[in-house]
C-alpha positions in Angstrom: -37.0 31.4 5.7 -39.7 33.6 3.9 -37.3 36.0 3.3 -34.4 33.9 2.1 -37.0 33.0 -0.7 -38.4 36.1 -1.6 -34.6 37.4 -2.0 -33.7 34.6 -3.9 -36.7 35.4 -6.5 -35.8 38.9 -6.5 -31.6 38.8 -7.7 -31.4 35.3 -8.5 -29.7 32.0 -7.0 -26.1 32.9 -7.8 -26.3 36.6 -5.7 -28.1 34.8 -2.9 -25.1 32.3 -2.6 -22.7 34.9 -3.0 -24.4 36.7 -0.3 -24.5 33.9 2.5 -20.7 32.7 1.3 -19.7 35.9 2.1 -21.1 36.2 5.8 -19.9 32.8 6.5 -16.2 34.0 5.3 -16.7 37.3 7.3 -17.1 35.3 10.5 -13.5 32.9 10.0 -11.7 36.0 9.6 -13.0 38.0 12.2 -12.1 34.8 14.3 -8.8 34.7 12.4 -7.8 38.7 13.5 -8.8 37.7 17.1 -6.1 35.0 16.9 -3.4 37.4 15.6 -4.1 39.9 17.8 -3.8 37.5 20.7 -0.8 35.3 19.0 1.8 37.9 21.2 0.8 37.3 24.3 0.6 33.9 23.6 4.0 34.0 22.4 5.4 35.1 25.8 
């Protein structure tokens, strides 16, 4: 959590909440290509 505030002092609220919005997206889509990857054998 120490670091979470020392980044936020050092580039500022709105690039910290960039930053964590951004790894949350990253992990939905890599679960997203999993699914699409898998949708044809599904479809069989």
């Amino acid at each position: 959590m120490e670091t979470w505030i020392s980044f936020i002092t050092d580039v500022g609220f709105p690039v910290a909440v960039t930053f964590y919005l951004l790894h949350r997206v990253e992990g939905k889509l890599n679960q997203l290509i999993e699914s699409i990857h898998a949708l044809p054998e599904r479809m069989k």
